[in-house]
VEXDREN-2710 file (C-alpha; in Angstrom, 1 decimal):
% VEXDREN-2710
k/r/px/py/pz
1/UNK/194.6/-206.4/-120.5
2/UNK/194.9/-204.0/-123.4
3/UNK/192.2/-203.4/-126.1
4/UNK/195.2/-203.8/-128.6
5/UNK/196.5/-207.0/-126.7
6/UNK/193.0/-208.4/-127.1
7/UNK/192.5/-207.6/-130.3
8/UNK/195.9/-209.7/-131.4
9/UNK/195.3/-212.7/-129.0
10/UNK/191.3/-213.0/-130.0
11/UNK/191.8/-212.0/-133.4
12/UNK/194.9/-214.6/-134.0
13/UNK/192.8/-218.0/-131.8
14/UNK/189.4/-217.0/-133.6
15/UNK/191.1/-216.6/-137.6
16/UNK/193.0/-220.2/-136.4
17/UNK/189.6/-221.8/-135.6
18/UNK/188.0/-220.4/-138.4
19/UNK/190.7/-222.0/-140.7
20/UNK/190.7/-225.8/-138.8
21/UNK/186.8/-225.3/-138.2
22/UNK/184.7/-223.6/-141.0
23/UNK/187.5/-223.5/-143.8
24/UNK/188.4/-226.8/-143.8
25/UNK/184.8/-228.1/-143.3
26/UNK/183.6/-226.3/-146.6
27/UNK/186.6/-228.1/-148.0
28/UNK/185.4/-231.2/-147.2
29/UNK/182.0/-230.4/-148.2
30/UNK/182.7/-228.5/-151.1
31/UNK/183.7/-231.5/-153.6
32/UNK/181.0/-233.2/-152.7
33/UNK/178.4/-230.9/-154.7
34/UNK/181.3/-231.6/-157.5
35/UNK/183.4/-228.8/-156.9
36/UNK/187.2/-229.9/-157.8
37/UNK/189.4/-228.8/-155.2
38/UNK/193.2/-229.4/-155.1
39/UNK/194.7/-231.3/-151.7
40/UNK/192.6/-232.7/-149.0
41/UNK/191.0/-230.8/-145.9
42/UNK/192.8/-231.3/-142.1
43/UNK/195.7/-232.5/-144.7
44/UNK/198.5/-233.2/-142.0
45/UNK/201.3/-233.8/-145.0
46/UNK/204.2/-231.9/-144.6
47/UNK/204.5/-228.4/-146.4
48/UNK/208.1/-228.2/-147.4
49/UNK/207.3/-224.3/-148.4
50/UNK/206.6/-223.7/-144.8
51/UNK/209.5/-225.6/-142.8
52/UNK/207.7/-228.7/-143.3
53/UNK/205.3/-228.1/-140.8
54/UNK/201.5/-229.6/-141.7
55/UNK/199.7/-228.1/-144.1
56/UNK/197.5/-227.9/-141.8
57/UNK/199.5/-226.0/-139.0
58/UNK/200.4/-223.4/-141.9
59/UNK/196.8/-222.8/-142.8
60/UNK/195.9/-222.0/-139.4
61/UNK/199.0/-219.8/-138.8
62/UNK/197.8/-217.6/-141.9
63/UNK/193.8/-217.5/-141.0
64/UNK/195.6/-216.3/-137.5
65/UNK/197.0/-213.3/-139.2
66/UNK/194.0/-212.5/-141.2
67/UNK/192.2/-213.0/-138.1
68/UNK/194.7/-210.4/-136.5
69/UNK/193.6/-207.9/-139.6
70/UNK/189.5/-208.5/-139.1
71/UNK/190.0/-207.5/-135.1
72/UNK/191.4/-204.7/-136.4
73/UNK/188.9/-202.9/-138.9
74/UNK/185.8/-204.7/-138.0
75/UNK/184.5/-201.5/-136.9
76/UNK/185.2/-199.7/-139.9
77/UNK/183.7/-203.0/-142.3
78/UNK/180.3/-202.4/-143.8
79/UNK/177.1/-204.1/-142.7
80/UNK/175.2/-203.8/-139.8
81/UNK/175.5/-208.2/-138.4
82/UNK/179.0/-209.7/-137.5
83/UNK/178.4/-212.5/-139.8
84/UNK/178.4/-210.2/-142.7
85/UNK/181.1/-208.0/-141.7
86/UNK/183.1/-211.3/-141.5
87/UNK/181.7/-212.2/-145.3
88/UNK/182.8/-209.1/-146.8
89/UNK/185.7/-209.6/-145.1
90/UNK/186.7/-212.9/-145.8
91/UNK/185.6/-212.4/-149.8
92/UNK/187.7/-208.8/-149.9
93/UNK/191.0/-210.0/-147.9
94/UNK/192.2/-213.1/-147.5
95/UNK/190.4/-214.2/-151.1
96/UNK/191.5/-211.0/-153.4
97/UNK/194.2/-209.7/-151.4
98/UNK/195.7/-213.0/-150.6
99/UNK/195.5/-215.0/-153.6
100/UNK/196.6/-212.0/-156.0
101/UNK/198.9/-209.8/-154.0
102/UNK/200.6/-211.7/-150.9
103/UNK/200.7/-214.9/-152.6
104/UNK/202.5/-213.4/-155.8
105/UNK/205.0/-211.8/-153.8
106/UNK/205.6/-214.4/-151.3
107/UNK/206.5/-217.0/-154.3
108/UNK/208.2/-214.5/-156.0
109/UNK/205.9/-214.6/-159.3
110/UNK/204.2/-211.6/-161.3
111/UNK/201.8/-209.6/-159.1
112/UNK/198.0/-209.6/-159.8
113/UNK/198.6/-213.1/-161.3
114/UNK/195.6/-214.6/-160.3
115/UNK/193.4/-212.5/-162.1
116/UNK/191.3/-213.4/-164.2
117/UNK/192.6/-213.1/-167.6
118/UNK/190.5/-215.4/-169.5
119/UNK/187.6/-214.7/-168.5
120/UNK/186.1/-217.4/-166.4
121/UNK/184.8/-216.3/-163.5
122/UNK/183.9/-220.3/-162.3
123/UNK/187.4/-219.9/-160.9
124/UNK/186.4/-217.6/-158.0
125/UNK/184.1/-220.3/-156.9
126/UNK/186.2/-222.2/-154.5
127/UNK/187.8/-219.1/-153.3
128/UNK/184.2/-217.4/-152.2
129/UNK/182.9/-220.9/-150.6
130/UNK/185.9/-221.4/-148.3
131/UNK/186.7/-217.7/-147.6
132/UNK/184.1/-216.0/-148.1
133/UNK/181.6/-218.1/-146.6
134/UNK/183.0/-220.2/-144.8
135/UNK/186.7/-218.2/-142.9
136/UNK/185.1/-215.1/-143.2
137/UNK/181.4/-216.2/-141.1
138/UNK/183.5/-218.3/-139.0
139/UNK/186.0/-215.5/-137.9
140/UNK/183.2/-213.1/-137.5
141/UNK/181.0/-215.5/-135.3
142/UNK/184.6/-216.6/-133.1
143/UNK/185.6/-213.0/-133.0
144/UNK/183.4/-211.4/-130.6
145/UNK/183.1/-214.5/-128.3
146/UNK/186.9/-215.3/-127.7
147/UNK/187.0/-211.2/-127.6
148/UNK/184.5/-210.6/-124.8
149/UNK/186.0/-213.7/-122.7
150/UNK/189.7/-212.1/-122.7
151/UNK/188.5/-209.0/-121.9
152/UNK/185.9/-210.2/-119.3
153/UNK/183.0/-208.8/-120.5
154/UNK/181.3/-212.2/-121.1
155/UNK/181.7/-212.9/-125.0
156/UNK/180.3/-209.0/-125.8
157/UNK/182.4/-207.0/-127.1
158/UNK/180.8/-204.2/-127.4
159/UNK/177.1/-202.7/-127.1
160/UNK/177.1/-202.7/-130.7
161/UNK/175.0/-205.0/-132.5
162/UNK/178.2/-207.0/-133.1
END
C-alpha cells in the first residue's frame, strides 16, 4: 500500500479515535473540576446541522479529517516526541483554525469571529483541554501505531523518534 494511502486511512481511524476516545473523555472529565461545557460527551442526539446523524458520528467524522491533516505534516511539526507534535497540533489546528476560520465559514457568519474581543482569555480553556490535550495527544499517540500496522512495519512508522 501507498505511503499516501496510509497516511489517509491511519490518519482518518486514529483522528476518529482520538475524538470518541481522548476528546470526549476530557469532556466528561472536564466539568467535573467546574469547567462549564455546553452538550454532553458520547452525546448520540441527532445533529440536524449534519444530516441528523449523532453528534457523536459528526465529531468523529471531523477529528478524521484533522487526523488526515496531522499524517500529513507531522514531519514538518516542531518538537522532538509524538505526543507533543500532536499538542501543538491539536492547540494550532483544529482549536484556532477550526473554531475561527472553518467554523465561520461553514455557518456562514463573520470570519475570525471567535476571537477574542473582550478580552478574556478563560474562554480558550475548554478549547486547549479537549484539543489540545486531549485530540491532539490522542491522535499523536494513535497515529504512529494504526500507521505502522497498515504499512506492516509493526506500529513504527519510522526510525525517527516518532
Amino acid at each position: 500500500m501507498s505511503s499516501t494511502v496510509t497516511k489517509i486511512i491511519a490518519g482518518f481511524i486514529a483522528g476518529a479515535l482520538a475524538v470518541a476516545i481522548f476528546h470526549q473523555g476530557m469532556y466528561w472529565v472536564l466539568p467535573k473540576f467546574g469547567v462549564t461545557l455546553q452538550g454532553a460527551p458520547w452525546n448520540l442526539a441527532p445533529n440536524k446541522a449534519a444530516y441528523n446523524l449523532p453528534v457523536l458520528a459528526n465529531q468523529m467524522f471531523w477529528g478524521g479529517l484533522w487526523g488526515i491533516v496531522f499524517a500529513f505534516i507531522v514531519d514538518h511539526l516542531p518538537g522532538g516526541r509524538g505526543w507533543l507534535k500532536g499538542f501543538i497540533f491539536g492547540c494550532v489546528f483544529p482549536m484556532l483554525l477550526g473554531s475561527w476560520l472553518v467554523v465561520p465559514l461553514i455557518k456562514q457568519g463573520p470570519i475570525l469571529s471567535g476571537l477574542l474581543t473582550d478580552g478574556n482569555i478563560m474562554r480558550l480553556r475548554p478549547g486547549f483541554f479537549l484539543n489540545g490535550i486531549a485530540f491532539g495527544i490522542g491522535l499523536a499517540l494513535i497515529y504512529p501505531l494504526l500507521a505502522g500496522l497498515i504499512s506492516g512495519k509493526g506500529g513504527r512508522v519510522s526510525g525517527r523518534d516518532y
